[in-house]
C-alpha positions, 0 to 999 in steps of 0.5 A, a space after each residue: 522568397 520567404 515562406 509565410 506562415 500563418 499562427 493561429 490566435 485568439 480564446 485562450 490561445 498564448 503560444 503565438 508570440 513565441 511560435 511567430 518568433 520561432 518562425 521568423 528566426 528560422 527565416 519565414 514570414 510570420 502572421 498572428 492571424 485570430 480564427 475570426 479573421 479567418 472565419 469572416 472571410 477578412 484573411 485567407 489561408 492562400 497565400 500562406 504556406 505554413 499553418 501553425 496551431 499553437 499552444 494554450 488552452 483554446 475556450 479553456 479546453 471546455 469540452 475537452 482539449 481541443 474540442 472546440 476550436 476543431 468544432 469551429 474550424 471544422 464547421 466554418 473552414 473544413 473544405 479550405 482546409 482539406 484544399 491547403 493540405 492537398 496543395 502540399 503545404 505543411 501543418 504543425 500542432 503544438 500542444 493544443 494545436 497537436 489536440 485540435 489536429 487529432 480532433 479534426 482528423 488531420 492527424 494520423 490520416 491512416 490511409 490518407 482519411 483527413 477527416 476520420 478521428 482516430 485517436 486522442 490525447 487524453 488525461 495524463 495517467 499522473 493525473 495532473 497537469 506536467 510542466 517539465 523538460 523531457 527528452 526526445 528520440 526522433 525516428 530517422 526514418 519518420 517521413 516528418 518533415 519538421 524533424 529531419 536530420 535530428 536525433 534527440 531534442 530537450 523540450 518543456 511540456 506544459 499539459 494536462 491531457 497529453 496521453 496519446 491512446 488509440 486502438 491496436 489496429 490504428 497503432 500498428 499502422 503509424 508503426 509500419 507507416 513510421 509515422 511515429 516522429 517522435 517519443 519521449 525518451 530516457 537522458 540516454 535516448 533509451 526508450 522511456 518505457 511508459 516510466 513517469 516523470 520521463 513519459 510524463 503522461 503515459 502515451 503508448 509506446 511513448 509517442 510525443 508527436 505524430 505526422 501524417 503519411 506524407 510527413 507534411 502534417 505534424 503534431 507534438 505535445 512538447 512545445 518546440 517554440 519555447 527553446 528558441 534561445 540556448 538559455 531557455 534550456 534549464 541546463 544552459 550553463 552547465 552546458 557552456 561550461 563544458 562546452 568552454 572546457 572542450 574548447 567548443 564554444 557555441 558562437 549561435 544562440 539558437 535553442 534546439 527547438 529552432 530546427 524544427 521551423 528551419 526544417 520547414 523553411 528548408 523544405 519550400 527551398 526544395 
């Protein structure tokens, strides 16, 4: 059976079209679901199995990005939500999503607190708003569900407040708890080093994206669902071309962002 995988829409949210896609490509049954209905009671989180926070700017990132749809889903949803990470389903926040997660709490949940906030994304350093590829180094180690198996992956990011940033003793603990899944990185993997435009933001220690200690929960600011297609990637054709000259050819059309929801599904094969 499918899992289903509730994406989350409505004020000043645009990435659900495409973070459905991605879930249905990967082989899970999507629902745009507006935060209303899940207020009012018309639709529940029970019978889904994946809850996803997209992308965009939710209430025009008043208050801070994030702010106010944590406050909201906090205030109206907190319990059933706490309930749907203690069922051992799993979590993605992408962008504004990834901002709503550390706002709420979920994210990082050093010793297991899903409702302490400890950390923020904040201003970049460049101060403005980046919209460019990067490159990515996963940690094999990370328990992330999402990004098993992977190495490094090129995504767009699309923000203005990106900078990851917490206190030494909070830092330390997603070290040793390898709960950092991924960094921005150097076109060789290299660790990036803080250096702009290949950190584009000036997370700490380059941290692109965070799960929680059981790898169920995961949030990143590179956007995953918009390299569903090879072309996508700005590089595609030169790609192809040394792939034709390799005699490699890809047949699969699938952008590299696709694994991280066919991990997802993967993981309720289990």
């Amino acid at each position: 059976m499918k899992p289903h995988a509730l994406v989350l829409t409505g004020f000043g949210l645009n990435c659900d079209h495409e973070t459905a896609y991605a879930f249905e490509l990967a082989g899970a049954a999507a629902e745009r679901v507006h935060i209303n209905a899940l207020i009012d009671g018309d639709v529940t989180l029970d019978k889904f199995q994946i809850l996803a926070f997209g992308g965009g700017f939710s209430w025009g990132d008043d208050h801070g990005a994030g702010v106010v749809q944590a406050l909201r889903l906090k205030t109206n949803l907190g319990d059933q939500l706490l309930a749907f990470v203690e069922a051992h389903k799993l979590v993605i926040g992408i962008c504004n999503g990834f901002q709503t997660l550390v706002n709420l709490g979920l994210l990082p949940a050093v010793d297991g607190d899903y409702t302490r906030r400890s950390v923020a994304l904040t201003n970049n350093d460049c101060g403005n708003f980046r919209d460019q590829w990067v490159r990515l180094k996963i940690d094999d180690e990370s328990p992330c569900v999402f990004t098993r198996g992977m190495d490094t992956i090129d995504l767009p990011v699309r923000h203005g407040e990106g900078k990851f940033y917490t206190d030494a003793v909070t830092l330390q603990s997603l070290i040793d708890g390898r709960q950092i899944a991924m960094r921005y990185a150097l076109p060789d993997a290299r660790p990036a080093g803080r250096a702009f435009p290949d950190n584009p933001n000036g997370s700490l220690l380059d941290i692109a994206g965070i799960c929680d200690p059981s790898g169920r929960i995961f949030g990143l600011m590179p956007h995953p669902e918009a390299y569903n297609h090879v072309s996508n990637h700005p590089d595609w054709t030169r790609r192809r071309e040394r792939e034709r000259r390799r005699g490699d050819l890809q047949t699969s059309t699938k952008g590299q962002g696709i694994g991280i929801f066919d991990n997802a599904v993967a993981y309720f094969a289990r």
